[in-house]
N, C-alpha and C positions, 0 to 999 in steps of 0.2 A: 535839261528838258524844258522846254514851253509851249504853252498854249494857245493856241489863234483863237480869238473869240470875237465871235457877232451879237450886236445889241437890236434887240427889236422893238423898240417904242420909247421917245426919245422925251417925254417929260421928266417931269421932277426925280421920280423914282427911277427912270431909265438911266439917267446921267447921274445918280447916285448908285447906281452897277457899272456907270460906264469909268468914275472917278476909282473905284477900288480897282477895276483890270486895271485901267491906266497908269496906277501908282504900286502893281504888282511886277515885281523883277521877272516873275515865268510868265507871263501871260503879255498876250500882244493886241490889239483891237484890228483887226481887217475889215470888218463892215459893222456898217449903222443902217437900220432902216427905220423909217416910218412913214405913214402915208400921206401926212404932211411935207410935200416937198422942202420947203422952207426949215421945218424941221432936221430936216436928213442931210440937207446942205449945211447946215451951221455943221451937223453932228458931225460929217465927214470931214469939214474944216479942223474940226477945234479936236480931234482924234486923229486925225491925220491918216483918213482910210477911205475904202469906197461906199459911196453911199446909195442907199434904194429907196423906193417905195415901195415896193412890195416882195415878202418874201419869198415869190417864184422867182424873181429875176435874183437874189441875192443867191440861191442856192443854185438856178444855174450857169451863175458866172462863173465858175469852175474854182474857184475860192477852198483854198486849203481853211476848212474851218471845224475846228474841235470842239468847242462847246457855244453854249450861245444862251445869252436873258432874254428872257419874255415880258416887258415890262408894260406890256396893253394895258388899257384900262377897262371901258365898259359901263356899261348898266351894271350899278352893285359892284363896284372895281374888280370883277370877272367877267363881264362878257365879251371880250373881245381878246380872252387866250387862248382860243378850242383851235382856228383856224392856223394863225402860226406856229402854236406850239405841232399842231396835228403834218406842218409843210414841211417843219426839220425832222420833228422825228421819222416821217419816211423818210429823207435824204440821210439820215443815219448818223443825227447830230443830237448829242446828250443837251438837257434842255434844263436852267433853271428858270424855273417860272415866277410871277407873281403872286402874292395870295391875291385873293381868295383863285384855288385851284381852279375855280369855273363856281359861277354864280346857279348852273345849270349840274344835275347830278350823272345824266347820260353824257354831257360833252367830259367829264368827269373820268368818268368811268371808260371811255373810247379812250384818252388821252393815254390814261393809266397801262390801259390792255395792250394798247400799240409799243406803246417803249419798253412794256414787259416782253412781249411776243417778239421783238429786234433787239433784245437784249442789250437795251440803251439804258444810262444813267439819267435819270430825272427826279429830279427836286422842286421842292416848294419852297419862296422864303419867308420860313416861318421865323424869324429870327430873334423873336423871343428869349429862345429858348438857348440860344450859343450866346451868353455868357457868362464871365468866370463864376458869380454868383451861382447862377441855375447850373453849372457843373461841379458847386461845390455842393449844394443841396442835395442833388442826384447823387453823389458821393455817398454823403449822409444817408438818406434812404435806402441803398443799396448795401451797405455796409448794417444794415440792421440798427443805426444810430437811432432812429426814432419809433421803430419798433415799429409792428403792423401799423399800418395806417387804417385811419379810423372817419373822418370828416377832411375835406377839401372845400374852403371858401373859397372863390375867385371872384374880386370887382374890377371893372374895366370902365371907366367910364373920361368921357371927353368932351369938349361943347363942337359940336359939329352943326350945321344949322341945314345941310344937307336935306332936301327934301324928293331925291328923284324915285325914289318907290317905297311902296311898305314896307320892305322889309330890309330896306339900305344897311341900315345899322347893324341886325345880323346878319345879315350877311357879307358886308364887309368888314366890319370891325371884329368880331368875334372868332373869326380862328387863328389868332392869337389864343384867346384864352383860351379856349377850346384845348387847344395844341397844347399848352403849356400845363392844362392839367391832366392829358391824355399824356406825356412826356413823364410824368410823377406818378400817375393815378394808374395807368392802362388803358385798357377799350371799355368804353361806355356802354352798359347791357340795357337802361333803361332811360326815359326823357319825361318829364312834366315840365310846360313852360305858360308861364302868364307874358302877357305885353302890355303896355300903357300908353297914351298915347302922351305927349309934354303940352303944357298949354301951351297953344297957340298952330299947333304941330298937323300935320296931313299924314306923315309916317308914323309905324310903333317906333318911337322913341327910346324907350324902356323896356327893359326886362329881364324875367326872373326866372332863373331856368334849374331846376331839380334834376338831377344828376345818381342813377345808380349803378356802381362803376363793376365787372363783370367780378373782380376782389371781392364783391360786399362793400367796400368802399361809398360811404352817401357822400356827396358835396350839392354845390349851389355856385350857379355864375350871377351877379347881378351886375347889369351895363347900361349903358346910358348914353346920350347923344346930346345929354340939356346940362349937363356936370358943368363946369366951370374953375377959377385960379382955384387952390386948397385944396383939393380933391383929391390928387398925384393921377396919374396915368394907370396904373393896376398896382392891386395887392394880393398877395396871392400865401395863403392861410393855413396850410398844414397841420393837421392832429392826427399824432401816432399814438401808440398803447407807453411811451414810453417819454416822449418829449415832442416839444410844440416846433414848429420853423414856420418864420414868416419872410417873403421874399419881397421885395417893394419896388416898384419902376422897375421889373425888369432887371439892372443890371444896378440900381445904387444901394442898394440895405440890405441886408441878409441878416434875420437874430434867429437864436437858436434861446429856448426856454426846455432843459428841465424840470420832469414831471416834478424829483422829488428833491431839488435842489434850489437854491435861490441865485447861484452863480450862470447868470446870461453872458451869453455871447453877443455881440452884435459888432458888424463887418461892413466898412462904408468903402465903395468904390472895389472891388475885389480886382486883381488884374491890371489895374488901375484905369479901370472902366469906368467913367466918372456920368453920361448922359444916353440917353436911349439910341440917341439916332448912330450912336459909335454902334451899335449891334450889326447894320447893316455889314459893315467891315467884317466884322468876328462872323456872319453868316458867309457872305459870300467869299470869303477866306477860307472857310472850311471846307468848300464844294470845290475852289480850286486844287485844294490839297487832293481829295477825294478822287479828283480827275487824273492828276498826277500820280497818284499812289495804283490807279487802276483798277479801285475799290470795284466788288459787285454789284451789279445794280440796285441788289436787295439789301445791301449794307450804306445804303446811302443815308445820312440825317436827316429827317425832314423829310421824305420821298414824298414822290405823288402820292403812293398810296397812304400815307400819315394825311396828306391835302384831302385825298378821298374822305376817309374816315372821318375828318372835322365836318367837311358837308354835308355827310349824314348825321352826324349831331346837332346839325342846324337846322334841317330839312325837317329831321322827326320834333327837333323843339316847336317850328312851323306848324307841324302838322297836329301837336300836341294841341298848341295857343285854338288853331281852326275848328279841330273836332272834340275838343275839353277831355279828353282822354290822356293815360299813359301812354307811350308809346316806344313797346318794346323794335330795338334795335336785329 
C-alpha cells in the first residue's frame, strides 16, 4: 500500500515534510503548493509533481490525494493554517499541520470540529515528543517507575531576535513545551504566568508560566527568546514519589535518579537519535504509519485536539500575564 501526498507551503519546514515523503518507500508526492509561484515551480521540479498556488485549484484538479502537510507560516508561525487546512479537510483529506495549530483559538477550534465531524485524521507536528527517549520516559511513567508524579520543571529557551508581535515567542515556541508536559503530566486545570520583556526588546521575550496539572501535579515552564550558545534547547524535569528523570534536547539525554539509591542511569542518543532536527523524521514517520494502519481519528498522536489544548494553555497564560489573576482552564 501507498500514499499520495500534497505539500502546502514550501519553505524551510515545508521541504523538510516534503524530504521525509520523498525518501518514504509507501508514500508518493503529487502536489506542492504555495502562493509564491516561484516557489511551487521549483517545489514541482525538484519533487517531480504538479504544482499550485492555491489550494482550490490543487484539490480541484482531480488528484488522487490521501494526505497532505500544512506547512504555512503566519503572524506568530500560525496564522496562515485555518484557510488550507479548513480547503482539505472539506475535500476529505486527513491533514498534518504545522505547530502552532493556529496562533487564533476559534480558527482552532473550527479546524478541530470540522475533521472530527468528517471523520478525518488530523495532526499537529508536535514532534518533541516522538523520540526514542520521550518513549522511554513515557514507559517509565506508565509503568509506575517513578511513582506518582509530583513536580514537572520545563525550560525552553533559544536566541531568536524575532520581533513581529507581543506575544511571538509564546505563541510560537511553546507548544512544544506545552505538549511535551501535557504528553507526561495530562490536561492542565490551572495557569499563572509572569512575562518580561529582554533589554533592548519590543516583544515579552521571557517567561514564567505556573502550571496546575488536573493530577494535583504542580510544575513550571520558563522560556526565553534572549538564551543563547550553553543554554541547550529544553530540559524537561520530572519528580515522582519514587525517582527523579530528566530528559534533555528532546531526544539526546535521558537520566533516571533513584529516590533511595545512588545507582543513575543515564542514556545518550537513544534509537540512535543523536540531534533535534532528526525528530522531524520520527514525527512525520509516525503519521504516515498511522495513515496506513487506518488508525481512528481519535487515536492519532499529537492530534488537533492535543494542538487545541496547548492553545489554551497559552491563551490562559496570556490572559493570566493581562489580568494578574489565576486562570482556571
Amino acid at each position: 500500500m501507498s500514499l499520495n501526498v500534497a505539500i502546502v507551503g514550501l519553505g524551510n519546514i515545508g521541504n523538510t515534510h516534503a524530504r521525509v515523503y520523498d525518501e518514504h518507500p509507501q508514500t508518493t508526492i503529487v502536489a506542492v503548493c504555495d502562493a509564491i509561484e516561484e516557489k511551487a515551480k521549483e517545489g514541482g521540479e525538484r519533487y517531480k509533481c504538479r504544482a499550485f498556488t492555491s489550494v482550490k485549484d490543487m484539490v480541484e484538479a482531480g488528484l488522487d490525494i490521501d494526505i497532505a502537510s500544512v506547512a504555512t507560516a503566519g503572524e506568530e508561525n500560525g496564522g496562515h493554517h485555518y484557510e488550507p487546512t479548513m480547503a482539505l479537510l472539506e475535500a476529505g483529506i486527513p491533514v498534518l499541520g504545522e505547530k502552532p495549530i493556529s496562533n487564533r483559538i476559534d480558527e482552532a477550534e473550527k479546524m478541530v470540529a470540522l475533521a472530527k465531524s468528517k471523520g478525518l485524521r488530523y495532526g499537529i507536528n508536535l514532534n518533541h515528543r516522538f523520540t526514542p527517549a520521550a518513549l522511554r520516559l513515557k514507559e517509565w511513567i506508565d509503568s509506575g517507575r517513578l511513582g506518582p508524579l509530583n513536580i514537572a520543571r520545563m525550560t525552553m529557551w533559544i536566541n531568536n531576535p524575532n520581533e513581529s508581535a507581543p506575544y511571538f515567542h509564546m505563541r510560537a515556541l511553546h507548544p512544544h513545551s506545552l505538549d511535551v508536559m501535557r504528553y507526561f503530566c495530562g490536561d492542565v486545570a490551572k495557569v499563572q504566568a509572569f512575562f518580561k520583556k529582554g533589554e533592548g526588546r519590543q516583544i515579552w521575550s521571557n517567561v514564567q508560566v505556573n502550571l496546575m496539572f488536573e493530577s494535583g501535579l504542580i510544575g513550571s515552564l520558563t522560556g526565553s527568546y534572549d538564551a543563547g550558545p550553553g543554554y541547550g534547547l529544553e530540559t524537561l524535569d520530572l519528580m515522582g514519589s519514587n525517582a527523579r528523570a530528566v530528559l534533555r534536547d528532546a531526544c539526546e539525554e535521558l537520566e533516571f535518579y533513584p529516590r533511595r539509591s545512588p545507582e543513575i542511569e543515564r542514556y545518550s542518543c537513544l534509537g540512535g537519535m543523536q540531534k533535534f532536527p532528526e525528530t522531524f523524521k520520527s514525527r512525520i514517520t509516525r503519521w504516515i504509519e498511522q495513515n496506513l494502519e487506518g488508525a481512528a481519528p481519535e487515536a492519532i498522536d499529537a492530534s488537533g485536539e492535543d494542538g487545541l489544548k496547548v492553545q489554551r494553555i497559552i491563551e490562559a497564560a496570556i490572559k493570566s500575564w493581562e489580568t494578574d489573576t489565576v486562570v482556571t482552564l
